[in-house]
C-alpha positions in Angstrom: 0.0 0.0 0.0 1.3 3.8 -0.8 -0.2 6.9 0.0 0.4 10.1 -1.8 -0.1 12.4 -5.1 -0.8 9.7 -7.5 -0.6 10.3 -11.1 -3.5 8.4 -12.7 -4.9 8.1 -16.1 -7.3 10.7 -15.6 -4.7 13.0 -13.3 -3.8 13.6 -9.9 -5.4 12.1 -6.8 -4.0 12.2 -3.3 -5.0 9.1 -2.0 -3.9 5.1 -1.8 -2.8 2.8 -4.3 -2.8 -0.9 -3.4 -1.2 -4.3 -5.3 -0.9 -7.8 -4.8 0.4 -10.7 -7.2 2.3 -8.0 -9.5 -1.0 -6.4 -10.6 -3.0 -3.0 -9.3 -6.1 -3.9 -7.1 -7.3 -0.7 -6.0 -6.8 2.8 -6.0 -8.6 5.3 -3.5 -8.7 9.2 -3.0 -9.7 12.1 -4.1 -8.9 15.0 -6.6 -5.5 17.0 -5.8 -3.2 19.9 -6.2 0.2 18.3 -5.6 1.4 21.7 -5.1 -0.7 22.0 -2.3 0.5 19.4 -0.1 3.8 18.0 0.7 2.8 14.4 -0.1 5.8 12.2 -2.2 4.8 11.7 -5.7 3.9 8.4 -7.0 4.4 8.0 -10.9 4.2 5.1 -13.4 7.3 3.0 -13.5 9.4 4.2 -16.1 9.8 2.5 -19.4 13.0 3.2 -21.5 13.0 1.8 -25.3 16.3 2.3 -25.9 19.4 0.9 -23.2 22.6 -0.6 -24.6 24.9 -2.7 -22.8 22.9 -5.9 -23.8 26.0 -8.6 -23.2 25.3 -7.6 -19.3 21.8 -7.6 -19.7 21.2 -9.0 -15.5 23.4 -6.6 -14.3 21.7 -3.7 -16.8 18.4 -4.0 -15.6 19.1 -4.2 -12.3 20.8 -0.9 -12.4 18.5 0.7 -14.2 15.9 -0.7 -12.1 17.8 0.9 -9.4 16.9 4.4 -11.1 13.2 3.9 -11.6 13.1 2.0 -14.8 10.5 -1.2 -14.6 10.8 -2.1 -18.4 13.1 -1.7 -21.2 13.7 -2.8 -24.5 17.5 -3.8 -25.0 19.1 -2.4 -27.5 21.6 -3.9 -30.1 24.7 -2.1 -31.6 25.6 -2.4 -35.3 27.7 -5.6 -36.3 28.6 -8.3 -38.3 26.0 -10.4 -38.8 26.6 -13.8 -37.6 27.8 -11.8 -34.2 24.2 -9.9 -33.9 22.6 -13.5 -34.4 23.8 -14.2 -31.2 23.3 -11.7 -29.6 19.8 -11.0 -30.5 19.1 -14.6 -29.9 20.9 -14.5 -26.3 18.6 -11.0 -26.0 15.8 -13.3 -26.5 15.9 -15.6 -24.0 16.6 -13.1 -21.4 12.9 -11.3 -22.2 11.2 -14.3 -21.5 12.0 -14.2 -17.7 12.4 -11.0 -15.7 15.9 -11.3 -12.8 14.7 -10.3 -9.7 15.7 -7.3 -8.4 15.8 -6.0 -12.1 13.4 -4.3 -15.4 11.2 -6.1 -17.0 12.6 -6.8 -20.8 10.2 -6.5 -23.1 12.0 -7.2 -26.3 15.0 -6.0 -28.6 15.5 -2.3 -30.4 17.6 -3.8 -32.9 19.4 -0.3 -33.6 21.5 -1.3 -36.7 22.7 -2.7 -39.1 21.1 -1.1 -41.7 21.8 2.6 -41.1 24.2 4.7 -43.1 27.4 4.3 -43.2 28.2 7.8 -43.6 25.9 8.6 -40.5 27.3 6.3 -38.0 27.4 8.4 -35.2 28.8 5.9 -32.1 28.3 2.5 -34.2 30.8 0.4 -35.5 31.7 0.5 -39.2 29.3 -2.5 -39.8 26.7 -1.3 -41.6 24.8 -3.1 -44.2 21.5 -3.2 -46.4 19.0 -5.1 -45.3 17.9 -8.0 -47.0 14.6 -9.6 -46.2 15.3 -13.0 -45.1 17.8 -11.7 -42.7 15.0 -9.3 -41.1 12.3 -12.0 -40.8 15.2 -14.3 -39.5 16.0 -12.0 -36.6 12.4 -11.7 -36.2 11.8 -15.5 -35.6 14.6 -15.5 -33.0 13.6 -12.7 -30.8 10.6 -10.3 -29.8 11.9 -7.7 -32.2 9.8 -5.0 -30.8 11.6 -1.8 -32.4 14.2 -1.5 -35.4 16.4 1.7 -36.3 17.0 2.2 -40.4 18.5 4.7 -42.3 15.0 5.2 -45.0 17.1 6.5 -48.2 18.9 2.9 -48.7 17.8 1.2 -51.7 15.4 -1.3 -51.0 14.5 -0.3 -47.6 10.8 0.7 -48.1 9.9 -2.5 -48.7 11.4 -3.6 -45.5 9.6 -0.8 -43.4 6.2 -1.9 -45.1 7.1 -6.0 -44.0 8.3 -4.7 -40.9 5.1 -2.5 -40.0 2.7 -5.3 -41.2 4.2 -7.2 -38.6 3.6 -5.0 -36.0 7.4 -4.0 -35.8 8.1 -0.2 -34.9 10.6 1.0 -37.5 12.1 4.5 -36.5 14.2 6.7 -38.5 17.7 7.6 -37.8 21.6 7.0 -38.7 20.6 8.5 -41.7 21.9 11.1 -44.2 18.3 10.8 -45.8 16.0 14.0 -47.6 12.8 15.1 -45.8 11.2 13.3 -49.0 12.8 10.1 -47.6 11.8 10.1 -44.6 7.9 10.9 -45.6 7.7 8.6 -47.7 9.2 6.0 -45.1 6.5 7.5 -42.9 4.0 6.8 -46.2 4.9 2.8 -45.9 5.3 2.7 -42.1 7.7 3.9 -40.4 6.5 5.1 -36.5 9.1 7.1 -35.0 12.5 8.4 -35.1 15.3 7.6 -33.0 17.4 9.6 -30.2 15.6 12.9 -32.6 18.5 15.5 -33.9 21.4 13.4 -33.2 22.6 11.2 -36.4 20.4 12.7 -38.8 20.1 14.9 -41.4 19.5 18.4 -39.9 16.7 20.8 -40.1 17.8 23.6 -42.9 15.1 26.0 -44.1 15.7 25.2 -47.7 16.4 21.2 -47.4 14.4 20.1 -44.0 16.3 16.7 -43.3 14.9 14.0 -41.0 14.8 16.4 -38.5 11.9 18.5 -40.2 10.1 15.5 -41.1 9.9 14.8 -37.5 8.8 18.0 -36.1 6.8 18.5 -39.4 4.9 15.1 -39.1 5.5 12.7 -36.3 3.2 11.7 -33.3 6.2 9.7 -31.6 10.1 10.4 -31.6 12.8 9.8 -28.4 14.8 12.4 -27.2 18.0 11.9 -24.9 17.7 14.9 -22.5 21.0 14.5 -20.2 21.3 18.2 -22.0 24.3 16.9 -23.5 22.9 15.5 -26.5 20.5 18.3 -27.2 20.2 21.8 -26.2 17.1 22.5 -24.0 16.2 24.8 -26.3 15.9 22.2 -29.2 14.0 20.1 -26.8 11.3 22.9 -26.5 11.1 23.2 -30.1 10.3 19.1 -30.4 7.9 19.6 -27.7 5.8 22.2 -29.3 5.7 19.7 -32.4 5.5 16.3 -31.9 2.7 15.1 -29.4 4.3 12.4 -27.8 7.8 12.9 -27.8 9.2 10.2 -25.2 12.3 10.3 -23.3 15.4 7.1 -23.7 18.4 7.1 -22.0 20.5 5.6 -24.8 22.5 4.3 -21.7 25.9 2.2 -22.2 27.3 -0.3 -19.7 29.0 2.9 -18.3 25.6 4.0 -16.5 26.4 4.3 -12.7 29.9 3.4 -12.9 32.7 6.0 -12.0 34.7 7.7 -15.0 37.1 5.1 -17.1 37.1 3.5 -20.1 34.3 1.0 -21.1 33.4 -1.0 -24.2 30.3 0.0 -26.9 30.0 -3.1 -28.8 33.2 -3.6 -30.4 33.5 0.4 -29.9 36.4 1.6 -26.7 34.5 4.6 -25.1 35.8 7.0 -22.2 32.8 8.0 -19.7 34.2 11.9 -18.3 32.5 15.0 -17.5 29.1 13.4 -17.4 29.0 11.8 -21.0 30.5 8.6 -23.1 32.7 9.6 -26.1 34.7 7.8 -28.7 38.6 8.8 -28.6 37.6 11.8 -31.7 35.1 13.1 -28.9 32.1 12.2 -30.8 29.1 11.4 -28.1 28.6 7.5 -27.7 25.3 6.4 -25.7 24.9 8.2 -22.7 25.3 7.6 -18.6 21.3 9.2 -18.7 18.9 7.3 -15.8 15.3 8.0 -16.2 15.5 9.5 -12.9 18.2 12.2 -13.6 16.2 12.7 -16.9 12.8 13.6 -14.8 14.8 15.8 -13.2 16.2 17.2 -16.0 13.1 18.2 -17.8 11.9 19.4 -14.7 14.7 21.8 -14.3 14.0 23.5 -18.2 10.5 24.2 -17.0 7.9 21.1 -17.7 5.5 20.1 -14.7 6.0 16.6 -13.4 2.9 14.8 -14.5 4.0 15.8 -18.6 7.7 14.8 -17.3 6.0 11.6 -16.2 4.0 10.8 -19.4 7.0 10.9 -21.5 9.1 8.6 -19.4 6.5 6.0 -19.1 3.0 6.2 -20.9 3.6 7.4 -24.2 6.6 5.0 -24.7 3.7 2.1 -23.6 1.5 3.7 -26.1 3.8 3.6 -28.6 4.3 -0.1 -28.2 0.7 -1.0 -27.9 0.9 -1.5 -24.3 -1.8 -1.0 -22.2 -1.5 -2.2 -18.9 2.0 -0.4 -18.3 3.2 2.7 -18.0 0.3 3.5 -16.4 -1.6 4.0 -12.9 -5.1 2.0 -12.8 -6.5 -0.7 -11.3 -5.6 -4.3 -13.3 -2.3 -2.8 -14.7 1.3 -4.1 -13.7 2.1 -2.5 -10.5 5.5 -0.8 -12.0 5.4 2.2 -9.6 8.3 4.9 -9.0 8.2 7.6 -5.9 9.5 10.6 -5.4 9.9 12.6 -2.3 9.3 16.6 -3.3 13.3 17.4 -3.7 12.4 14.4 -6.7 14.5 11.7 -5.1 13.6 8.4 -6.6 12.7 6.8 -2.5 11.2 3.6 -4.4 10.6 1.6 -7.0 8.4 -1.5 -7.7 8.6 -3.8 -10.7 5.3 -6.2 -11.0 5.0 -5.3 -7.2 8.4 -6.0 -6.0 10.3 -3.9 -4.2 13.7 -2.5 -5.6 15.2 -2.0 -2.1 18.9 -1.5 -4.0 20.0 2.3 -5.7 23.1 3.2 -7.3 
């Protein structure tokens, strides 16, 4: 049982929320003002759709669990192919249990291979088209639940229409493609974009880029705000135009650890002065936890409950998901709390208590 300003589908209520067996069973109070009491604030569990560091994945989502997260998808790096067999089918097994103590895994974000290689950003130098029967292979092997493509390679479209049929999410990124690209992606079914203004093809007033696609069309993109990998002021513009911009970490296996060098894939990275880069300084992954992240959108000026929406509902929304990511009786009790200096105090994933924080 918890008592406090619960967010709930329809807003906040000071009242009691109540679980047993990993499920929601009743939620009591009455309409509130959080800025009227001093009550702690109790928020969906977060869910992050786009953490790295999958070769760990145990010790991943019980740090990140640690930091408010209850579900995540984990999230591949580019490489050769018989190497991200494995590890997509090792990824595979791991979402079909939960470790205790950790996030919930609901699939893969297979985030590669078939980007541009001339937009690789932090991936390896692995890129390739994509060729059906390898798609629908990885498919079989795991619960592919997102994919990152670069729209402007030949042959592509097709696989974004497959893809979609399927019930994939295919977001746009790594990609040197036009505005024209990317709506026509859009056209054959692509959903979002990923990590939005970083490895794309900027917004110019006379050739918009991915980037104006996106603000000019999309319901759903991420966004990485450890204001590192985009200015606060270019997260305001993203959330004037897309509805549901939701927040990822894009977290490597250097998240809670102290500075030093760490591995990205096959990638060496150096985690200093808050951020992960490869040795030319270009930004690879970030250290972001969905905690710091609420407080970070906090900070630039958004009110809690629309902080709270795009750490954990509209990501569920964007997967189909309708019994996370949100407050109400029936669904998954994956509850955060906060005390009012927005200190993560607790977090429960399917009911259990994450006693344990970094």
């Amino acid at each position: 049982m918890l008592t406090g300003n619960i967010l709930t589908t329809d807003g906040w209520i000071n009242g009691t929320l109540e679980f047993e067996n990993g499920r929601i069973t009743a939620l009591t109070g009455e309409r509130a003002d959080p800025a009227k009491n001093d009550a702690p604030y109790i928020l969906p569990g977060f869910i992050d759709l786009h953490v790295h560091g999958g070769d760990a994945i145990e010790a991943i989502t019980r740090t990140h669990a640690c930091h408010g997260t209850t579900s995540l998808l984990a999230t591949t790096m580019t490489a050769p192919r018989d190497e991200l067999m494995a590890v997509v089918e090792n990824l595979g097994h791991n979402a079909r249990t939960r470790t205790p103590g950790g996030a919930r895994v609901l699939g893969v974000h297979l985030e590669g291979p078939y980007i541009n290689p001339g937009k690789l950003g932090a991936q390896p130098d692995a890129a390739v088209s994509a060729v059906m029967d390898e798609v629908l292979k990885y498919l079989s092997i795991a619960p592919i639940r997102v994919v990152t493509l670069a729209p402007e390679i030949a042959g592509h479209m097709e696989i974004i229409s497959e893809m979609a049929a399927r019930g994939v999410r295919v977001q746009l990124s790594h990609s040197l493609g036009t505005y024209d690209d990317a709506i026509a992606a859009l056209k054959h079914g692509a959903f979002g974009f990923t990590h939005l203004f970083n490895a794309m093809s900027p917004l110019h007033h006379r050739n918009p880029g991915l980037v104006g696609a996106a603000l000019a069309h999309a319901e759903y993109a991420e966004i990485i705000p450890d204001l590192l990998h985009v200015h606060p002021g270019a997260i305001r513009t993203a959330l004037r135009a897309i509805p549901r911009l939701y927040v990822v970490t894009d977290s490597t296996s250097a998240t809670g650890m102290p500075d030093g060098e760490y591995r990205l894939g096959s990638q060496h990275v150096t985690k200093c002065l808050g951020g992960v880069r490869l040795a030319d300084g270009t930004l690879a992954g970030s250290t972001l936890t969905m905690d710091q992240a609420l407080r970070n959108l906090v900070s630039i000026g958004l009110p809690v409950d629309d902080v709270s929406n795009r750490l954990s509902r509209y990501a569920a929304d964007y997967l189909g998901i309708e019994d996370r990511g949100r407050i109400a009786r029936g669904a998954w009790a994956d509850v955060v709390v906060f005390d009012r200096e927005l200190a993560l105090t607790a977090t429960y994933v399917e009911g259990e208590a994450i006693v344990e924080y970094a």
